[in-house]
Steps between C-alpha positions, in 0.01 A plus 500: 500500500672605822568895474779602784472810725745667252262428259206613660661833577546567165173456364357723778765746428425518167128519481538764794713722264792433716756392326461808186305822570254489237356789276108455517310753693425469898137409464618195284771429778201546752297246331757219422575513870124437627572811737769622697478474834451899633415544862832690536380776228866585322573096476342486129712771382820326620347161363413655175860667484671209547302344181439753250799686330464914547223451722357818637326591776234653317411195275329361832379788630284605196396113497359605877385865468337389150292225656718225262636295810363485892564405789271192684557268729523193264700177569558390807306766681771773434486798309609463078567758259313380199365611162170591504349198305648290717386650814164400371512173403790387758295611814198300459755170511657630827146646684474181675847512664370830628190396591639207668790692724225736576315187733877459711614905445505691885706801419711421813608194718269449786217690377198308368420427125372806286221183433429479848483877545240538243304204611128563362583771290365490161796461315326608140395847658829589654657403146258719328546790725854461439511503163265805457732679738841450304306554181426832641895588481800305608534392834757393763466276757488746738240698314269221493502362820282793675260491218450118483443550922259808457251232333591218738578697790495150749766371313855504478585737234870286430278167361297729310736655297711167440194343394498744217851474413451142528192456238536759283760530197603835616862655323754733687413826292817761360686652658565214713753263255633821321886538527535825650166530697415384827166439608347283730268259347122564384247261357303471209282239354668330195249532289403835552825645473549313170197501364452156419339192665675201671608258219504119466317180720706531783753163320805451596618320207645795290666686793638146547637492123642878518715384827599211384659712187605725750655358736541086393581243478326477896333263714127504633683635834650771310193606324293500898812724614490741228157550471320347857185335307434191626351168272752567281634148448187393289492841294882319408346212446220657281807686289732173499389449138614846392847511677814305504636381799925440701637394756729705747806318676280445828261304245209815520267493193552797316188653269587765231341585191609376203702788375647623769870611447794268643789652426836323590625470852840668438335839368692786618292706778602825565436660891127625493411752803148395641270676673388433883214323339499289196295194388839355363566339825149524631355251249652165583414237802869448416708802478809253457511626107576878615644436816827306606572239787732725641340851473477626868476854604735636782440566854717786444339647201555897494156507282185531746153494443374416141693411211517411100723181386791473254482164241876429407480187244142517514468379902453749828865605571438862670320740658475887457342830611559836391498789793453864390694826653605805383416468139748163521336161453713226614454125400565226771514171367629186725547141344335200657707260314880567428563649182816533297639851413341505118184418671518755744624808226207363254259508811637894574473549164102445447479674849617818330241471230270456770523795730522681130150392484401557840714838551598674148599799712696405806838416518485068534735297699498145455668248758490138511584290763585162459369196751752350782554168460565480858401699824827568539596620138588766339263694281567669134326809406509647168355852462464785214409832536341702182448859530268680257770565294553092430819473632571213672681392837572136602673356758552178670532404853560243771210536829688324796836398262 
């Protein structure tokens, strides 16, 4: 059975909760995801938003500050907010990825390897040292650097300390991750600050099965992207008996497990905001099924820096960022495809309900911007402005008509 990109993007809406905001709690949300990606702290908040109807902030920060959910670095050597059983028996799968980037890992181009600059170093003792140290309290980077080069005062203090956050399963402790707090980010071993051992033999077969329900149908290529383990073609092979197996219009060989949901193509998707960071589009050696041909962002983009992403019919079709000042909050969105006027008012729409999240008590201001369609265009922007009282301002214009 051939399954088109329409197709795909459907089934990974849907088992990513993005075609209906579901009802079950964010540590279920957390789970069925394998992760969300988190190395931008806020990101998960947006991500779970976007997901779970009347989401609140504090139903992930209690998940945090209660020890529930951490965050590691997990799959593909980036940092994952995850529930606390599956910190445990997802990092043992991934240590070798770690271990393995630590033998190439310099810190900076042109410098030598942190390998090279621990050369004849016992390895075991600077591990042990480490641990004992961040067991003692929670630890940054910078913390740990002078101690680590008080008991190898020859060496360079940088490869010590990354060969501890290297080895060791060490989480980002609160307040770092907690919506409202900043804080830079301290260590502390997983399974001291939980309480529980490392779980599991280190297979990769069942983190293999939870993606695939995840995030399938998906290739072998797909799986490497999302995750970064290597060998995994004969862990597929191994599983072959247990999953069911499509095409893609390319001629790809798709894996999924047996149940996993394929809704029809011609679902309605409504516009989901994204965060900077999201496995959604992170996940795929392909990222035709959530992005266009013809998405392109603009030279002349008035967004800068970092920024989340818009879905409009269940593909990439925006960008936003919301800047703060004077108790206002305004939401900038700009399309990367054209869109059509309903698609643009549903798209300002959902933006309101976002800076509601983000901002309950500034004033919000919402404008969208649609995408030229030549250099030389014109270019549509819708905007709506909602004071605290609710009522609402909208006007159209012409940039350049």
């Amino acid at each position: 059975m051939i399954l088109s990109r329409r197709a795909l993007n459907r089934a990974l809406l849907e088992r990513q909760l993005l075609l209906a905001r579901s009802r079950v709690t964010a540590q279920d949300v957390i789970e069925r995801l394998v992760g969300m990606q988190a190395q931008v702290p806020l990101d998960p908040y947006i991500g779970l938003w976007t997901r779970i109807a009347d989401f609140q902030t504090d139903d992930l920060a209690k998940l945090i500050t209660d020890r529930r959910a951490v965050r590691i670095g997990l799959m593909r050597g980036t940092v994952h907010l995850v529930t606390a059983r599956d910190a445990l028996a997802i990092r043992p799968v991934v240590q070798p990825l770690y271990e393995r980037t630590f033998v190439s890992a310099r810190g900076d181009v042109g410098v030598p390897t942190f390998t090279s600059r621990l050369a004849g170093v016992d390895l075991k003792a600077v591990l042990a040292v480490g641990r004992k140290l961040v067991d003692e309290t929670p630890r940054s980077a910078a913390e740990l650097r002078p101690l680590l080069k008080k008991r190898w005062p020859e060496r360079d203090a940088d490869a010590l300390a990354a060969a501890v956050h290297f080895h060791l399963p060490l989480v980002q402790v609160p307040p770092r991750g907690v919506w409202g707090k900043t804080a830079q980010p301290r260590h502390a071993l997983l399974q001291t600050w939980l309480g529980r051992e490392l779980a599991g033999d280190g297979s990769p077969d069942k983190l293999m099965l939870r993606y695939l329900r995840a995030f399938g149908p998906a290739t072998v290529a797909d799986a490497r992207t999302w995750s970064r383990l290597t060998g995994l073609r004969e862990v597929f092979e191994r599983l072959r008996p247990r999953l069911r197996t499509f095409s893609d219009e390319k001629g790809r060989e798709l894996f999924d497990v047996q149940d996993g949901a394929l809704p029809d193509p011609e679902t309605p998707a409504p516009p989901r905001f994204l965060p900077e960071y999201d496995n959604v589009f992170l996940s795929h050696d392909d990222r035709s099924r959530i992005a266009r041909d013809d998405f392109r962002l603009s030279r002349s983009s008035s967004i800068e820096g970092t920024f989340g992403t818009v879905l409009v019919d269940g593909f990439i079709a925006a960008i936003w960022k919301i800047s703060r000042k004077k108790g206002e909050a305004m939401l900038r969105i700009e399309s990367v495809v054209p869109l059509g006027r309903r698609d643009m008012d549903a798209v300002a729409h959902e933006g309101e309900r976002l800076l509601t999240f983000t901002d309950p008590d500034a004033s919000h201001t919402v404008s969208v911007a649609q995408a030229t369609k030549s250099a030389a265009g014109p270019r549509g922007t819708r905007s709506r402005t909602t004071g605290t009282s609710g009522a609402t301002l909208e006007s159209v214009k012409k940039k350049g008509a």
